[in-house]
Backbone as CSV, one residue per row, in Angstrom:
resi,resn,N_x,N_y,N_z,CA_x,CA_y,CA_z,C_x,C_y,C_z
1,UNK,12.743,-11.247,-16.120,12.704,-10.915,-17.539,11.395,-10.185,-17.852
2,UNK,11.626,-8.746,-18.032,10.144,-7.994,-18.450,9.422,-8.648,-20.131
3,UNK,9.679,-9.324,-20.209,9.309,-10.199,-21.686,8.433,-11.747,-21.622
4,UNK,8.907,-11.841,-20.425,8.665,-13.431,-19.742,6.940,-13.034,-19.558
5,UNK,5.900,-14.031,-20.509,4.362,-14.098,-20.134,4.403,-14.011,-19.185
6,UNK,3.395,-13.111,-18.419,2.411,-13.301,-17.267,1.076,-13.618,-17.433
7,UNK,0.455,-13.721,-16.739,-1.308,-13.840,-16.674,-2.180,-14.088,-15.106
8,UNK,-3.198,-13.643,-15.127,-3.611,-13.921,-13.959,-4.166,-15.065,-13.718
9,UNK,-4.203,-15.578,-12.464,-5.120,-16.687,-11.793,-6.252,-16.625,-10.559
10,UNK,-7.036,-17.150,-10.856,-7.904,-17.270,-9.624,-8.248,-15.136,-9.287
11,UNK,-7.956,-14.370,-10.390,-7.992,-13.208,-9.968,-7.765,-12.168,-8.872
12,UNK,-6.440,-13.519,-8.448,-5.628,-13.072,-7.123,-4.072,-13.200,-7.504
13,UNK,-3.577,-13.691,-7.707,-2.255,-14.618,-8.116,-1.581,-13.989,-9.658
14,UNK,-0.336,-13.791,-9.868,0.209,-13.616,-11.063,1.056,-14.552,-11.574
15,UNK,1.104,-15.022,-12.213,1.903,-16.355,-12.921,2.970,-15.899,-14.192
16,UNK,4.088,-16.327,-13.582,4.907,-15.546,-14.612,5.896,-16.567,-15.319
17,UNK,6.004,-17.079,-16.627,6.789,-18.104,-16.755,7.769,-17.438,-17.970
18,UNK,9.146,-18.269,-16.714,10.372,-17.664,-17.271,11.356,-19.020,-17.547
19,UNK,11.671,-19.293,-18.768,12.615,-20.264,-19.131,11.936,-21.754,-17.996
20,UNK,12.760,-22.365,-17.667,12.052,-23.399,-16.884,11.604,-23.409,-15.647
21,UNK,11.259,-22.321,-15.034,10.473,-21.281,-13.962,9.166,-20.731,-14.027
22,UNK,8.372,-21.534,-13.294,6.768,-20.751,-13.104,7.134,-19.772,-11.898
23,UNK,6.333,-18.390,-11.537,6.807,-18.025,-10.578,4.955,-17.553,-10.262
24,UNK,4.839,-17.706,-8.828,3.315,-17.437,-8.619,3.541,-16.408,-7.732
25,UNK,2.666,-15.116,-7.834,3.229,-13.841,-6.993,1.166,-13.700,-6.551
26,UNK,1.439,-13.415,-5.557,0.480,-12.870,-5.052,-0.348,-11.007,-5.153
27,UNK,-0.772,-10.951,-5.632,-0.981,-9.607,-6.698,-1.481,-8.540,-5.244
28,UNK,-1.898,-9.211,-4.243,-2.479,-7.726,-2.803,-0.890,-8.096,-2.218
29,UNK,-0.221,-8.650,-2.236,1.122,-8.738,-1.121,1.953,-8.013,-1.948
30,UNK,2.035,-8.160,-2.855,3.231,-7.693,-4.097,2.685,-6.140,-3.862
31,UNK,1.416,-5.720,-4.252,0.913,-4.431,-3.990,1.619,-3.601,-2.875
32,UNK,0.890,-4.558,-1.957,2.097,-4.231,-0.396,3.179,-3.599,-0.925
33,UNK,4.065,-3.982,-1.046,5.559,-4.367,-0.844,5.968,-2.768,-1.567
34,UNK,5.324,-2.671,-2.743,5.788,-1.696,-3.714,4.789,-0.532,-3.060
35,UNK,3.649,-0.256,-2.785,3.180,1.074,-1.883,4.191,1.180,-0.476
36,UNK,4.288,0.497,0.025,4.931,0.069,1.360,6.194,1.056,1.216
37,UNK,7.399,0.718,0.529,8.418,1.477,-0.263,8.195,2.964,-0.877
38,UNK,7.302,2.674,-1.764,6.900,4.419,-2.026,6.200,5.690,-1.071
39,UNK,5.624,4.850,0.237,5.249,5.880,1.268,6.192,5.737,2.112
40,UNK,7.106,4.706,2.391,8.424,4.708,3.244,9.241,6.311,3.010
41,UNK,9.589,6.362,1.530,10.350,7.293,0.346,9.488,8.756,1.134
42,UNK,8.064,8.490,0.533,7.210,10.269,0.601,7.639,10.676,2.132
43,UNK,7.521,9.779,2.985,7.832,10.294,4.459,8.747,10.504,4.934
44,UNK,9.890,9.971,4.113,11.363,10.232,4.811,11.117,11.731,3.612
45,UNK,10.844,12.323,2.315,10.867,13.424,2.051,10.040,14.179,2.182
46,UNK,8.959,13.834,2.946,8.211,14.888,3.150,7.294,15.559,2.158
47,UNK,7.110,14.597,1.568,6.250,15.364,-0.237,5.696,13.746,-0.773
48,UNK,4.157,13.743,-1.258,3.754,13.437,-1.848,2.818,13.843,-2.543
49,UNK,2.591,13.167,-3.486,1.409,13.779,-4.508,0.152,13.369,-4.096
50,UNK,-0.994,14.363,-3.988,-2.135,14.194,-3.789,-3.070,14.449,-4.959
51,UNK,-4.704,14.033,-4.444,-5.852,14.564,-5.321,-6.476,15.315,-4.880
52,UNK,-6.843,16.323,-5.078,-7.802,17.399,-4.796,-9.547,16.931,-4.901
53,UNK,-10.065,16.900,-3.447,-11.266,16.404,-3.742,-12.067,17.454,-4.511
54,UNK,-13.311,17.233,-4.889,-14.162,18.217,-5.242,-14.695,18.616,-4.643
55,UNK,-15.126,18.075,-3.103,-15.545,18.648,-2.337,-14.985,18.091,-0.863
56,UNK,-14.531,19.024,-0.332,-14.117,18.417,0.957,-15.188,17.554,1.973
57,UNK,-13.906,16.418,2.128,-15.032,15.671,2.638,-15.011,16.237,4.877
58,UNK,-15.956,15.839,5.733,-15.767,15.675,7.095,-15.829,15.047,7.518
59,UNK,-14.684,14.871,8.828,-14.116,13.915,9.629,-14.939,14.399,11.248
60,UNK,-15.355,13.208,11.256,-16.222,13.370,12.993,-15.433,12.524,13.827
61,UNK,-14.892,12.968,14.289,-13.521,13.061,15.232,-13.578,13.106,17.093
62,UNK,-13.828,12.066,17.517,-13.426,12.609,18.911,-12.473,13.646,19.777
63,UNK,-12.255,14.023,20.287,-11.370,14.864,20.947,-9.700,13.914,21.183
64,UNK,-10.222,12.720,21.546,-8.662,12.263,21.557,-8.178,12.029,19.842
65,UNK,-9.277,11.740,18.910,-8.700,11.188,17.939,-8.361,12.606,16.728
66,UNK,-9.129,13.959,17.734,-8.238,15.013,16.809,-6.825,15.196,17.387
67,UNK,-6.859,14.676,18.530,-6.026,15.186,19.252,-3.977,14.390,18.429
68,UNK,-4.767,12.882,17.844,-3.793,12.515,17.717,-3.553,13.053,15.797
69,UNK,-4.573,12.793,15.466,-4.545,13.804,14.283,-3.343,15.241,13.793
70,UNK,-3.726,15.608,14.891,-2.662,16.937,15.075,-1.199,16.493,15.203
71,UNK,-0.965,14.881,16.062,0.082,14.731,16.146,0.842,14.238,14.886
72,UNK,0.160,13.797,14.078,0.146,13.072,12.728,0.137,13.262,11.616
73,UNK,-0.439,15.303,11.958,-1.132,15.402,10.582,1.083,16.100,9.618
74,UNK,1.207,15.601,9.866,2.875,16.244,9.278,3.166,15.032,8.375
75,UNK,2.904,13.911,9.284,3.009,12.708,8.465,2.017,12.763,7.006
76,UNK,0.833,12.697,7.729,-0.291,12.472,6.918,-0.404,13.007,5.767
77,UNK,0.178,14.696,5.873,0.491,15.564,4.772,1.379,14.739,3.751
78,UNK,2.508,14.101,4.539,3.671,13.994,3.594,3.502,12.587,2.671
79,UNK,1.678,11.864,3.549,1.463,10.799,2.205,0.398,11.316,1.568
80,UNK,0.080,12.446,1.691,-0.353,13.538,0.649,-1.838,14.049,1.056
81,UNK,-2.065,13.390,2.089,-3.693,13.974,2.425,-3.511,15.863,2.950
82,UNK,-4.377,16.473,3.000,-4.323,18.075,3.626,-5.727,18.002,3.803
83,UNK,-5.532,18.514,5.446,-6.532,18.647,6.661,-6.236,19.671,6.576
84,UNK,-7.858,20.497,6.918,-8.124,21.636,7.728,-8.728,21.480,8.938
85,UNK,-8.290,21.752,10.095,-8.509,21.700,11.450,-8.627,22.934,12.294
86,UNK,-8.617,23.507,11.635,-9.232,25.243,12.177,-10.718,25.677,12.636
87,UNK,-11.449,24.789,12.468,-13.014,25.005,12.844,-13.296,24.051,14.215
88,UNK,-14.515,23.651,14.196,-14.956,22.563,14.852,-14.849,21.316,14.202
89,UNK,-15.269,21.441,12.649,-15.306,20.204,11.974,-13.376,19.780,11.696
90,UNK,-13.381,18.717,11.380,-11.977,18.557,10.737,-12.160,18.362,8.950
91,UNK,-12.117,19.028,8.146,-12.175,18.608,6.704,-10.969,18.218,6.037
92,UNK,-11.298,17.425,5.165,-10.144,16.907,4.205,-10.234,17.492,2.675
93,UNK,-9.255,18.027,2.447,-9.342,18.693,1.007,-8.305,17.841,-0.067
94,UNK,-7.860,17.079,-0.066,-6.910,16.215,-0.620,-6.507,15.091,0.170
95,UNK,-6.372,13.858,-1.031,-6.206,12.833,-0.106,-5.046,11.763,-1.658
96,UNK,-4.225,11.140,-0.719,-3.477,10.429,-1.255,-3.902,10.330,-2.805
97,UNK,-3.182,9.470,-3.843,-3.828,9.428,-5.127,-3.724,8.143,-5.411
98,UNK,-3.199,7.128,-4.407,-3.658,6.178,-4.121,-5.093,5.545,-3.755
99,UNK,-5.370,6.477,-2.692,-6.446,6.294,-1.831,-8.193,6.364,-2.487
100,UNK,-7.874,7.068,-3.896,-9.603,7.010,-4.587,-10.101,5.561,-4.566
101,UNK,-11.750,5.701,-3.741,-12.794,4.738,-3.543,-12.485,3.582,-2.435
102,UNK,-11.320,4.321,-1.280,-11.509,4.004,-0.267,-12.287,4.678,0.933
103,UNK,-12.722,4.267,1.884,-13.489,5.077,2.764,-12.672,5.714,4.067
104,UNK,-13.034,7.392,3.400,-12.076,8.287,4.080,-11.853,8.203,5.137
105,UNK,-13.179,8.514,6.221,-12.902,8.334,7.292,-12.152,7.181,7.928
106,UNK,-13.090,5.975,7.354,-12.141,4.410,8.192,-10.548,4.775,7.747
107,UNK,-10.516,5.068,6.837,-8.836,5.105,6.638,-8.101,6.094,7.527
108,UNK,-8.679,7.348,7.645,-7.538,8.191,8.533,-7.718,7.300,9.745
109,UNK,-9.331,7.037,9.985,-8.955,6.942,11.678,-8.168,5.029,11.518
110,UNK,-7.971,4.269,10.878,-7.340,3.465,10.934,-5.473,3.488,10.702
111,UNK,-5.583,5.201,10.115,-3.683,5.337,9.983,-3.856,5.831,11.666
112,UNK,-4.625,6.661,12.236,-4.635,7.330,13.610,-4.190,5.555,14.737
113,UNK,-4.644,4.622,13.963,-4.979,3.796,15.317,-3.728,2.819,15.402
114,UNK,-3.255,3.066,14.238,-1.929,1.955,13.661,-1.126,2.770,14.468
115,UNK,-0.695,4.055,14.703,0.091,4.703,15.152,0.093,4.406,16.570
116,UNK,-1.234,4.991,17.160,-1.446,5.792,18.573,-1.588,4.706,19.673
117,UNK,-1.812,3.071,18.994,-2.213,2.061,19.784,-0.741,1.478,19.861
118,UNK,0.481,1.770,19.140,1.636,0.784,19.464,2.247,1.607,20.552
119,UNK,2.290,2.489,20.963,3.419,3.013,22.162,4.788,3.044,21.728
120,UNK,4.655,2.979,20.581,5.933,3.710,19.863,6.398,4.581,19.790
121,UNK,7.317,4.929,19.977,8.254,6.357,19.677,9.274,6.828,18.647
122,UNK,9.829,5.563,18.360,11.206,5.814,17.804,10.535,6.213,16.155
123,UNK,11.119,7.280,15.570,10.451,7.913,14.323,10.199,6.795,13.000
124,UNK,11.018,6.221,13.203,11.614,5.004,11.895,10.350,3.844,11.939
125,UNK,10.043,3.960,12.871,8.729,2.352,13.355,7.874,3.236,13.126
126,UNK,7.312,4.668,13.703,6.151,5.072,13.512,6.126,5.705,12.202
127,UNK,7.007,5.736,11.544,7.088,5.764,9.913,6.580,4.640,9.255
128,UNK,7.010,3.521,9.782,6.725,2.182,8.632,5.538,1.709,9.548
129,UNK,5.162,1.778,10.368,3.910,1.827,10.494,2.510,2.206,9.558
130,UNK,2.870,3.607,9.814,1.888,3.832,9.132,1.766,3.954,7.377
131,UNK,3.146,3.553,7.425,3.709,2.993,5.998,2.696,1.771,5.428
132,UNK,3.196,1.255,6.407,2.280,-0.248,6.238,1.084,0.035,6.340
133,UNK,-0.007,0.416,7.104,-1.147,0.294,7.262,-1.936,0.925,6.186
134,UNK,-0.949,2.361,5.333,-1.804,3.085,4.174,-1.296,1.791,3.146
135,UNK,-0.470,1.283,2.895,-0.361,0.149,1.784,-1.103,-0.552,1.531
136,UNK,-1.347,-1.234,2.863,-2.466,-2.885,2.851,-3.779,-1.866,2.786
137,UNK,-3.948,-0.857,2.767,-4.999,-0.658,2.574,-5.077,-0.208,1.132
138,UNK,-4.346,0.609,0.375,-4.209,1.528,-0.919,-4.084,0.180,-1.904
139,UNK,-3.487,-0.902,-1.540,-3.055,-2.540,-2.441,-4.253,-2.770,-3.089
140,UNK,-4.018,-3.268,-4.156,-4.691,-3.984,-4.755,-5.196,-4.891,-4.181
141,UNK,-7.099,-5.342,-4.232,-7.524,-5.974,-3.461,-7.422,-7.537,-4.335
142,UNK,-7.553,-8.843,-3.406,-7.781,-10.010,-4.230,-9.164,-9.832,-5.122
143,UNK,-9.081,-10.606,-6.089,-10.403,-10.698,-6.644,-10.461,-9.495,-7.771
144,UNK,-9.562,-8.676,-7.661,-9.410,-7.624,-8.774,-8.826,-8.584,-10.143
145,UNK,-9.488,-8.157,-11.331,-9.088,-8.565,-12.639,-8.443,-7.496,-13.176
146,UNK,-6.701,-7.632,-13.573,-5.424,-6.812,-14.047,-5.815,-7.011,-15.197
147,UNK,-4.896,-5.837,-15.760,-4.836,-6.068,-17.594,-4.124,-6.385,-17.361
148,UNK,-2.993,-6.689,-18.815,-1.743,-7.048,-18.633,-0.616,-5.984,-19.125
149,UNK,-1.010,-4.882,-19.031,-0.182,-3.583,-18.747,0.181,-3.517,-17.063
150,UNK,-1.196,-3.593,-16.697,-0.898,-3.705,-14.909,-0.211,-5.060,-14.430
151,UNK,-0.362,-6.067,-15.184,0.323,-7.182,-14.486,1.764,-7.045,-14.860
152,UNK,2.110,-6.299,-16.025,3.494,-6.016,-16.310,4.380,-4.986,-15.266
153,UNK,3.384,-3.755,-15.004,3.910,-3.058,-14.192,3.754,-3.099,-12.766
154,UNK,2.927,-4.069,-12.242,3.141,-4.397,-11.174,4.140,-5.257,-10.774
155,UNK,4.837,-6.429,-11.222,5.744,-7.226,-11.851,7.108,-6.797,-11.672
156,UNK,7.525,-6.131,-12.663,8.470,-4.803,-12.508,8.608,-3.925,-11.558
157,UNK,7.595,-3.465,-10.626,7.464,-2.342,-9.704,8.087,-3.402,-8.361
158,UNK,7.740,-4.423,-8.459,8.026,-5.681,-7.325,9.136,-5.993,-7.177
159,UNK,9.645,-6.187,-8.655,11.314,-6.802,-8.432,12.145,-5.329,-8.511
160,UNK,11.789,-4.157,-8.716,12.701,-3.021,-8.147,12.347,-2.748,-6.654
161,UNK,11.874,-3.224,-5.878,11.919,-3.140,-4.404,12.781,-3.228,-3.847
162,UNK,13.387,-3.467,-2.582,14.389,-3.801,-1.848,14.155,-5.410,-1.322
163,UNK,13.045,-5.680,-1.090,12.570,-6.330,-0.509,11.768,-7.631,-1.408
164,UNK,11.423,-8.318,-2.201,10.382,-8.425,-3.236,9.739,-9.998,-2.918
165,UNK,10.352,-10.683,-1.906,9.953,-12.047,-1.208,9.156,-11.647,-0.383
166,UNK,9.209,-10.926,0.593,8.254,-10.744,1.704,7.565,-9.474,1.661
167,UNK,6.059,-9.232,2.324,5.605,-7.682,2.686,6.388,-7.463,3.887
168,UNK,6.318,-6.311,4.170,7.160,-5.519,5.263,6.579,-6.254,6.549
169,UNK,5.414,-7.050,6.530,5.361,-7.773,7.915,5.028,-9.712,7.970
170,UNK,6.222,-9.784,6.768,7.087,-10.682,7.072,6.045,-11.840,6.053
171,UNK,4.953,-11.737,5.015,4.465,-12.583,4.223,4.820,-12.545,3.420
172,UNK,4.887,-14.021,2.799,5.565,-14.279,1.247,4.636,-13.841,0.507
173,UNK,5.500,-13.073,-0.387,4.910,-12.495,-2.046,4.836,-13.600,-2.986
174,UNK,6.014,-14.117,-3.188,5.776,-14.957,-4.338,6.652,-16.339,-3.746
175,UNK,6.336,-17.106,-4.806,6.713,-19.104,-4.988,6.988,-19.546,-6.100
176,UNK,8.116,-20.189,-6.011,8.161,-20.452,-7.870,8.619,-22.047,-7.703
177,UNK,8.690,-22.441,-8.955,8.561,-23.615,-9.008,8.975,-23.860,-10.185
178,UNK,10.047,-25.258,-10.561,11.193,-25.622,-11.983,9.676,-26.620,-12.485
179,UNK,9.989,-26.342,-13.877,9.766,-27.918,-14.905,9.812,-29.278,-14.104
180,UNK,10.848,-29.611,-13.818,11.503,-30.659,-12.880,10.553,-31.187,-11.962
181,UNK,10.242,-30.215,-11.220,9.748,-30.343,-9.652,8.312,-30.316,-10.104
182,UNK,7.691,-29.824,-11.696,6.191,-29.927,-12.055,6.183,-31.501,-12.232
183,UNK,7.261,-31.555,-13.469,6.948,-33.182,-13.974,6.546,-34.160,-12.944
184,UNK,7.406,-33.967,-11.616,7.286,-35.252,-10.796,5.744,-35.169,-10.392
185,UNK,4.861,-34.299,-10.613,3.802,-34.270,-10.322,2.722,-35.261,-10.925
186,UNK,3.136,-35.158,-11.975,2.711,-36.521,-13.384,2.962,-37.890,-13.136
């Protein structure tokens, strides 16, 4: 019920009470779940929206880790970052619009390592791979304080998932709990 109070707890946790239903959602897993899905989407089409830095930032890159770069960068494009790799340096001129006031480098070379370290092949795994790894990173961190515009639309963004109990590697999002099962607590 998009009407049903929410509020935060412990500035991790969302608490949502619906008729005789508390429901406790975890606000970085729930994050998960709903980035997880929307870069699943950009990569199977090949288009996402990016930000244009103001200034390109540089990537100091080993030789194997441009190497896998290159293999990646199609993906990488399509969760919206654009590399230039035509020089010596590797620069980044746009990067996800998720991704503002994360740290550029650790992040590519951590989508590079999610990939290049499983020995995966099959397109669908090295999709949700690195599906997953830009999520848990782009998520909302614990300890963040929501308004309650964001706790509404995060909320909503959760239960239109496919998925909205578990993140894509298999942790519970949320727990709920009846009146009933509080009282006996008393």
């Amino acid at each position: 019920d998009p009407a049903a109070p929410k509020f935060q707890l412990f500035r991790s946790y969302v608490a949502v009470h619906n008729n005789q239903t508390l429901l406790l959602i975890d606000q970085h897993r729930a994050h998960v779940r709903v980035l997880f899905e929307r870069y699943k989407k950009q990569l199977k089409l090949r288009r996402a929206p990016s930000q244009a830095l103001l200034f390109p930032a540089v990537l100091h890159l080993d030789d194997r880790q441009r190497m896998d770069l290159q293999h990646l960068s199609d993906d990488l494009q399509a969760l919206g970052f654009l590399f230039d790799m035509s020089g010596e340096s590797v620069e980044v001129s746009a990067i996800p619009v998720d991704s503002q006031g994360l740290q550029l480098e650790s992040l590519v070379l951590d989508l590079l390592h999610a990939v290049s370290e499983t020995g995966i092949n099959l397109p669908s795994e090295h999709s949700e791979r690195l599906a997953l790894k830009m999520a848990n990173k782009a998520a909302i961190p614990y300890d963040q304080v929501l308004g309650q515009e964001e706790l509404d639309n995060l909320v909503a963004k959760l239960m239109d998932t496919s998925e909205p109990t578990y993140t894509p590697d298999g942790k519970r999002v949320y727990c709920w709990d009846t009146k009933e099962s509080l009282q006996k607590l008393f």
